[in-house]
C-alpha positions in Angstrom: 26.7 -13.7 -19.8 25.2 -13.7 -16.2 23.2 -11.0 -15.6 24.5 -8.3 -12.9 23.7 -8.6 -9.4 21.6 -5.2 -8.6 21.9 -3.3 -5.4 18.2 -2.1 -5.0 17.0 0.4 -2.2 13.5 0.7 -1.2 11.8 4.3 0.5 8.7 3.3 2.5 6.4 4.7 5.4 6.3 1.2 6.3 7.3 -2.5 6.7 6.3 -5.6 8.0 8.4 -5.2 11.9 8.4 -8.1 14.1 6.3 -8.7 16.0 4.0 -7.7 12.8 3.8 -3.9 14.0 2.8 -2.7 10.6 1.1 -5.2 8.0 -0.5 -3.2 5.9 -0.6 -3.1 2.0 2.2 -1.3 1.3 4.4 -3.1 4.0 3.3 -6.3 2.2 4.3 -5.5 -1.1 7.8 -4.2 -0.3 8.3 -7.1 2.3 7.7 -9.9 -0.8 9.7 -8.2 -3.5 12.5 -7.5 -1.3 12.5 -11.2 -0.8 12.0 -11.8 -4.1 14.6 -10.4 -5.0 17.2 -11.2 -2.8 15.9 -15.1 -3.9 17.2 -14.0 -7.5 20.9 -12.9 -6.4 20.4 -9.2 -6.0 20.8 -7.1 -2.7 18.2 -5.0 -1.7 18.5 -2.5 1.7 15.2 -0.9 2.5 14.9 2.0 4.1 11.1 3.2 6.4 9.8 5.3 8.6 9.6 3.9 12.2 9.7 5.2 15.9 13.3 4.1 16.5 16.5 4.1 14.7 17.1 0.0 14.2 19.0 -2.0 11.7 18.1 -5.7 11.0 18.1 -8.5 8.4 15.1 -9.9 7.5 15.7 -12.9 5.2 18.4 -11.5 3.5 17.0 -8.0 3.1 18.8 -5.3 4.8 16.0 -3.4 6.8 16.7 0.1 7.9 14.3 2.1 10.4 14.2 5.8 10.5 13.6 7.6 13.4 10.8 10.0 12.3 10.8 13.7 13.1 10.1 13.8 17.0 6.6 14.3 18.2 7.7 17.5 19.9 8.5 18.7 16.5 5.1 17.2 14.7 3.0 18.5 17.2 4.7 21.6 17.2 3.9 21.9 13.4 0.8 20.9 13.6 -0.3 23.3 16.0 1.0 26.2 13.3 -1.7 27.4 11.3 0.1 27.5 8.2 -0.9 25.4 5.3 3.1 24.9 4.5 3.0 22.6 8.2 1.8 18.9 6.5 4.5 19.3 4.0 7.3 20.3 6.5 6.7 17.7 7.7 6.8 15.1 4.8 10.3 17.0 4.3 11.7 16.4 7.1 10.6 12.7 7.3 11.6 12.2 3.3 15.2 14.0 4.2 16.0 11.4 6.9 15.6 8.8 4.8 17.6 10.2 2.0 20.6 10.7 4.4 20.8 7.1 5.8 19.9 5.9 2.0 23.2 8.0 1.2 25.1 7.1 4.0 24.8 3.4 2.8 25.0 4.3 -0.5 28.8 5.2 0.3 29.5 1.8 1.3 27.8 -0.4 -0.4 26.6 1.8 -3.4 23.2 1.5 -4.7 22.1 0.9 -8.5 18.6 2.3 -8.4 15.3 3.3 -5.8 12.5 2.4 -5.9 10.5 4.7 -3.5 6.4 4.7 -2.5 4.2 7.6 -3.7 2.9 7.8 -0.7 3.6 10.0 1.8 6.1 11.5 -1.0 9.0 9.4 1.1 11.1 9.5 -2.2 10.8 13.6 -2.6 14.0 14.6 -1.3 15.8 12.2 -3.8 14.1 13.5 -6.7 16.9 15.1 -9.1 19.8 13.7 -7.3 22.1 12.9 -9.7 23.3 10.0 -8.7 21.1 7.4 -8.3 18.1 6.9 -10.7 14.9 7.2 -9.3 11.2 5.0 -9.6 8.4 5.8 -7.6 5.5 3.5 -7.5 2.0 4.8 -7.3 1.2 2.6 -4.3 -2.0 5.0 -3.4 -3.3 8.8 -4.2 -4.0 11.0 -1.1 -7.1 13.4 -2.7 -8.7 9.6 -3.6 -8.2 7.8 -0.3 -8.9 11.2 1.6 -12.2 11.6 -0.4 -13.2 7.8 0.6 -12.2 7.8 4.0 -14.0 11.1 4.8 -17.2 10.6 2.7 -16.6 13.9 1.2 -13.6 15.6 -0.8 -12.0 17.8 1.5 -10.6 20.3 -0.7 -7.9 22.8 1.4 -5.4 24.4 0.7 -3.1 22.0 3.4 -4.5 18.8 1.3 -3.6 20.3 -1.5 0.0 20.9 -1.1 0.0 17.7 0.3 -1.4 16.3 -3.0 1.0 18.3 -4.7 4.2 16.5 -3.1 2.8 12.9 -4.3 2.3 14.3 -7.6 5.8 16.0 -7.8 7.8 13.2 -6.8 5.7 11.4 -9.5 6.6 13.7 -12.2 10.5 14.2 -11.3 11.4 10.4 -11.1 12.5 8.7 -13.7 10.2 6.2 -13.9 6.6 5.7 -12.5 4.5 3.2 -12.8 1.1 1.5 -10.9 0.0 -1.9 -10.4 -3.7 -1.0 -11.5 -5.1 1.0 -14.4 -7.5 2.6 -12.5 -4.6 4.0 -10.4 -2.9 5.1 -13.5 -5.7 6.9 -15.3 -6.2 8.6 -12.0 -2.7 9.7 -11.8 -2.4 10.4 -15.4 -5.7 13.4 -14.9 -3.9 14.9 -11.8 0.0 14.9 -12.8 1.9 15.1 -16.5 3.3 11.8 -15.3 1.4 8.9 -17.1 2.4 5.9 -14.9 2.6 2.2 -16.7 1.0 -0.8 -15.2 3.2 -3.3 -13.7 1.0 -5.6 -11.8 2.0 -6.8 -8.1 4.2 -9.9 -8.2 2.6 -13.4 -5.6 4.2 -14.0 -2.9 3.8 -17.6 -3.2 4.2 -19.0 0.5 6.4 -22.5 0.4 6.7 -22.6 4.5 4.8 -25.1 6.8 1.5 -23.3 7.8 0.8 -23.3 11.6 -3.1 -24.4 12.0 -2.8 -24.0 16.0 -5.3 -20.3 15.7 -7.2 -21.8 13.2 -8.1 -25.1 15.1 -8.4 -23.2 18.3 -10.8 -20.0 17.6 -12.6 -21.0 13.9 -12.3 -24.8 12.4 -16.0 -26.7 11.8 -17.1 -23.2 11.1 -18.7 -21.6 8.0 -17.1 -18.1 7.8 -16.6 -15.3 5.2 -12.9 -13.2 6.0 -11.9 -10.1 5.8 -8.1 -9.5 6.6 -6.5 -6.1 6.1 -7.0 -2.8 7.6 -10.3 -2.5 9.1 -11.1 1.2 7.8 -14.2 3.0 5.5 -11.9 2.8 2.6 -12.2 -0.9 2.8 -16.0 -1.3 3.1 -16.0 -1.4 6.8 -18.9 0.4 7.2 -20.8 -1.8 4.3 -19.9 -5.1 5.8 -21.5 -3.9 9.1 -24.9 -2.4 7.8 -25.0 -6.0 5.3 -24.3 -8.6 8.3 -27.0 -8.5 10.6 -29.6 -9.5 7.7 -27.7 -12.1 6.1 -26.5 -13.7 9.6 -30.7 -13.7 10.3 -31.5 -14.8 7.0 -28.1 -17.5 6.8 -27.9 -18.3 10.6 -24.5 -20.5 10.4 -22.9 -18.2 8.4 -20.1 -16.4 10.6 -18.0 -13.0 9.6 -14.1 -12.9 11.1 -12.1 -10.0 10.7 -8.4 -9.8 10.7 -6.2 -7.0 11.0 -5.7 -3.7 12.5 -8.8 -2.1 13.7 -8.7 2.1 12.6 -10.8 5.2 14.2 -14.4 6.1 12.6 -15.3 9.7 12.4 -16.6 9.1 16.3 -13.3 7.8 17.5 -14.6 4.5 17.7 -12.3 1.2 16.4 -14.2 -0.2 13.5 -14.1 -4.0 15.2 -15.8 -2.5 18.2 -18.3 -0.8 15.8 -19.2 -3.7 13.7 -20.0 -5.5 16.8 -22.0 -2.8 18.5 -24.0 -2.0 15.3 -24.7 -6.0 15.2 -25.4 -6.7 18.6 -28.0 -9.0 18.3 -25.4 -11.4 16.3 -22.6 -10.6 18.0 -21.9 -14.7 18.5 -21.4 -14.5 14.8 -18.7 -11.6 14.2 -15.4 -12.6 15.7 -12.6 -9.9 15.3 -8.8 -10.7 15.9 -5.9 -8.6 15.4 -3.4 -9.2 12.7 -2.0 -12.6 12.5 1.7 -13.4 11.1 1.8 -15.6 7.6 2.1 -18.8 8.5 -1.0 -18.6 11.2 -2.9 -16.2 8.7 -2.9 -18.3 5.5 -4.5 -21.2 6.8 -7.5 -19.2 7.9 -7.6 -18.0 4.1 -7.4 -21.3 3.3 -10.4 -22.8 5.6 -12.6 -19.8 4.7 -16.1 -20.2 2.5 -15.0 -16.7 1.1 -13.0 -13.5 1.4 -14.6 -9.9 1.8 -12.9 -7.3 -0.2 -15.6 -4.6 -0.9 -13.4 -1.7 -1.3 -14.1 1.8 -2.0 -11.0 2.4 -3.3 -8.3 0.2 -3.9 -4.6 0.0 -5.9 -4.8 -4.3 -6.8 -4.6 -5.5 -2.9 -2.3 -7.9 -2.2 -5.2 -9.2 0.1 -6.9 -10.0 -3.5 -3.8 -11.7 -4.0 -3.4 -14.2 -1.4 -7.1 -15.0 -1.5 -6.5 -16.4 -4.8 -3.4 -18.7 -4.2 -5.6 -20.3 -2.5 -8.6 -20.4 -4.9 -10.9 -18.6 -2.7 -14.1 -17.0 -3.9 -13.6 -12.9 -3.3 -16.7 -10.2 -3.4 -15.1 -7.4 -4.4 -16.0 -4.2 -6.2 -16.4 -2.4 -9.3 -14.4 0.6 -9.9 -12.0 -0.1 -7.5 -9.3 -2.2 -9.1 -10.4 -5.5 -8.0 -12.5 -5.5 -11.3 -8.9 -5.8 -12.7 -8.6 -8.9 -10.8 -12.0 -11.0 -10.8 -14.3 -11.3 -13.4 -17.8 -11.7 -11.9 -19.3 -15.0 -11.8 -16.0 -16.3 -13.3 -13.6 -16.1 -10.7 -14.8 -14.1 -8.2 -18.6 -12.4 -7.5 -18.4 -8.1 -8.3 -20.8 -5.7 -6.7 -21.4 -2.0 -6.3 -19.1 -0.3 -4.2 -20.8 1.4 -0.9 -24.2 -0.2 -1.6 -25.7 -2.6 0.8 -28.3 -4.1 -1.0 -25.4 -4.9 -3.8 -22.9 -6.5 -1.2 -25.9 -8.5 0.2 -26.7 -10.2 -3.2 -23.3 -10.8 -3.9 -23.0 -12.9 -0.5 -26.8 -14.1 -0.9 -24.7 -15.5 -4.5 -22.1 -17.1 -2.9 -23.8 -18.5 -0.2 -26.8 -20.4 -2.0 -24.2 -21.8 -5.2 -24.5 -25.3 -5.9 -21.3 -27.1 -4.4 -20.6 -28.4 -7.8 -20.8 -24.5 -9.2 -18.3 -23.1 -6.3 -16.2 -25.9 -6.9 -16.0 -25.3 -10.6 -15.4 -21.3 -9.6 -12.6 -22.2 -7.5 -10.3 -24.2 -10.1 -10.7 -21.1 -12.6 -9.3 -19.2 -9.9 -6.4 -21.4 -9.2 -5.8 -21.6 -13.4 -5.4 -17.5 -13.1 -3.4 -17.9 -10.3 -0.9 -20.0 -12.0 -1.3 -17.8 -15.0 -0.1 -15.0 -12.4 2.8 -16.6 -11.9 3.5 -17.6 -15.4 4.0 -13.7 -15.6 7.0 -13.6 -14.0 6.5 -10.1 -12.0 9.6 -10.0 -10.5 11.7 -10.4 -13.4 9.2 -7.9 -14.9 10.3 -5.6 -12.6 14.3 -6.5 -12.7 13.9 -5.5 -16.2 12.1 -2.4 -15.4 15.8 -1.8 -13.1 18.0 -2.4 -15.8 16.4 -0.5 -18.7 16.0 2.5 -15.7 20.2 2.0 -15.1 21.1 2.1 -18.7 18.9 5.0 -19.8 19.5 7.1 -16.9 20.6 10.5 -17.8 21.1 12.5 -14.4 20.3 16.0 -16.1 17.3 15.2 -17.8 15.3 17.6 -15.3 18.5 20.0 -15.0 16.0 23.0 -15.0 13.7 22.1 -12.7 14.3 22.7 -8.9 16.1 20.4 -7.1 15.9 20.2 -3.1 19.6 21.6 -2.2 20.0 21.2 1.6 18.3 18.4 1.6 20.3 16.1 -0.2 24.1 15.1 -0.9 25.8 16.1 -3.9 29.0 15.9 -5.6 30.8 14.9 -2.1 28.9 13.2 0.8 29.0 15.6 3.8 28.7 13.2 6.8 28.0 16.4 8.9 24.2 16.7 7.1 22.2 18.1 9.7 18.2 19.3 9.2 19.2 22.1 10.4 19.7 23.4 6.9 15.9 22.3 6.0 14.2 25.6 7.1 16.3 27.7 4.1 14.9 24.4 2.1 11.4 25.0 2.8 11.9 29.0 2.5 12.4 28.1 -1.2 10.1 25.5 -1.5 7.1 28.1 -0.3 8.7 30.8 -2.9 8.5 28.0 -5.5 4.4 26.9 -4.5 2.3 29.1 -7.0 -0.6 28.0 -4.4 -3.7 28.9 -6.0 -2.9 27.7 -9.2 -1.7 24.4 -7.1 -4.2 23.6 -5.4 -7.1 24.6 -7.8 -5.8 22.5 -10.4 -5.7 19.2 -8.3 -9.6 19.4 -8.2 -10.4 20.7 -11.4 -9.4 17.3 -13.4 
């Protein structure tokens, strides 16, 4: 018997736009299974947070932008001292996606969501009733918060915050993370205990277009970073590591790829790494994010990829480095441990230690050829192990046991976001203006020292 075609939605803060206006981690992932699975026969609409109201196809995947709450509004609650105003906020974003999910999901009904943690986009379809639920750990706010910041900024806002992520997690009917450390971190916080369902490759068949390599970077000898150029990805590492390993390794260049975020001074970290490095500056070269087809052949040409991550949920930048048998530095306790093994397939190090990073490229760089070379094919033998795996069907199975076990009352106790949400009959007429009565109940429901205490105590 042929297996049924599944109608899948997707809840997101973000997706790849053209012209590549958000590329981040999350926007990758969602991007490659939707294609993925619209390869295998199934339909999949997808449904993020944007700064218009669009509707587009984007290789077969239905892509539907939502207009976030207007910036009168957010600024408005922001400038409201309450610590209820963050989470307004996520409700009102997380209810006008669950209104044009349900809108479509009159037409064309959907078989089953799979919404992000993060952000808590999927929230306001927890307990619907009607359509199950899966929310993917794709990241945890008090973790990324604490590594982004340097400290744990423990208030009573964050918190609450927090405690969105971790509801949604807990009223879905399925959860699950690509990494275990992700899991065992979400497992201490929440009662939900998440399974591990790795990231499926995105294994990229297209001609390559080796125009911005051959113009800005070919007959040079360069280690890459692409990605989101933050603290949370090492940024601040790379830059206090470069300078001594460019003077001790003079042809050794450093590229960076992505978008470029705000340090604590307001200053872009591409502008930063070049201002703390001055003296090298002819060997840094920073470029802003590059589509697929331009972006893969400067994986390709590189001598090795920079991933020293503070924190991390198994990148997908991890991921394409390795389709292409690339050497990463990565770090312990971060996830990519759950990717390389050290002097295997990749090269480990401490996380947010200089002197660590620094040996680990000092490694790479002074390797025999023959001992790189010989690194390189075990990475491509794991890669096509990887796609041995069969991720995507992993996760089409994951969808189908979901459907058939769904029981819509399982949480029938619990409180469920009325006003927010459709029920029995769609009301076209759904306005927010019946989420202030919404969130009257949600503060009644918020024990908030208990809350917010026990987020920090684990």
């Amino acid at each position: 018997m042929k297996p049924k075609s599944l109608h899948v939605g997707f809840q997101t803060s973000e997706y790849v736009i053209p012209p590549d206006k958000l590329d981040g981690g999350l926007a990758t992932y969602i991007q490659k299974v939707s294609r993925g699975l619209v390869r295998r026969g199934h339909r999949v609409s997808v449904f993020c947070l944007s700064d218009r109201d669009y509707d587009w196809i984007d290789e077969g995947v239905h892509v539907y932008e939502v207009l976030t709450e207007p910036r009168k509004v957010s600024q408005m609650l922001s400038s409201i001292s309450l610590p209820t105003a963050e989470i307004e906020k996520i409700f009102l974003n997380s209810s006008k996606l669950a209104k044009r999910l349900l809108e479509i999901n009159i037409k064309e009904p959907l078989d089953v969501i799979q919404a992000a943690s993060y952000g808590a986009v999927g929230i306001a379809m927890c307990n619907n009733r009607r359509i199950p639920l899966i929310t993917r750990v794709s990241s945890l706010a008090a973790l990324n918060r604490n590594a982004r910041v340097g400290n744990h900024v423990n208030t009573l806002s964050a918190a609450l915050t927090d405690w969105c992520e971790i509801y949604q997690t807990e009223n879905s009917d399925r959860t699950f993370a690509p990494s275990a450390l992700m899991a065992k971190y979400y497992s201490l916080f929440s009662k939900a205990t998440p399974f591990i369902l790795r990231s499926p490759i995105d294994v990229y068949n297209e001609n390559q277009d080796e125009s911005f390599y051959d113009q800005n970077l070919k007959g040079m000898k360069y280690l890459l970073f692409f990605g989101t150029l933050n603290r949370l990805k090492g940024m601040e590492i790379i830059s206090k590591s470069a300078g001594g390993l460019i003077e001790e390794f003079p042809d050794i260049h450093f590229v960076f790829i992505g978008r470029t975020h705000l340090d604590e001074n307001n200053q872009a970290y591409a502008d930063k790494i070049i201002q703390d490095n001055e003296r090298w500056s002819k060997n840094l070269h920073y470029f802003p994010s590059l589509p697929k087809h331009k972006l893969y052949p400067v994986i390709r040409h590189a001598y090795g990829v920079l991933i020293p991550s503070l924190i991390d949920n198994y990148p997908n930048s991890c991921l394409e480095a390795l389709q292409f048998g690339k050497i990463v530095i990565g770090t312990y306790e971060s996830s990519l441990d759950e990717m390389i093994i050290d002097g295997e397939t990749g090269i480990l190090v401490q996380k947010n230690n200089v002197e660590s990073l620094q040996a680990g490229i000092r490694k790479l760089l002074v390797s025999p050829f023959d001992l790189k070379r010989e690194m390189e094919a075990k990475i491509i033998n794991t890669f096509d192990e990887i796609i041995s795996e069969d991720r995507i069907g992993q996760l089409i199975d994951l969808y189908n046991d979901t459907i058939l076990n769904y029981n819509p009352y399982k949480n029938k106790d619990q409180y469920n976001f009325e006003g927010l949400l459709l029920r029995d009959k769609f009301r076209k007429n759904l306005r927010i203006g019946s989420l202030p009565g919404a969130i009257l109940k949600i503060r009644q429901k918020l024990n908030y020292s208990r809350k917010s205490k026990s987020l920090y105590k684990k």
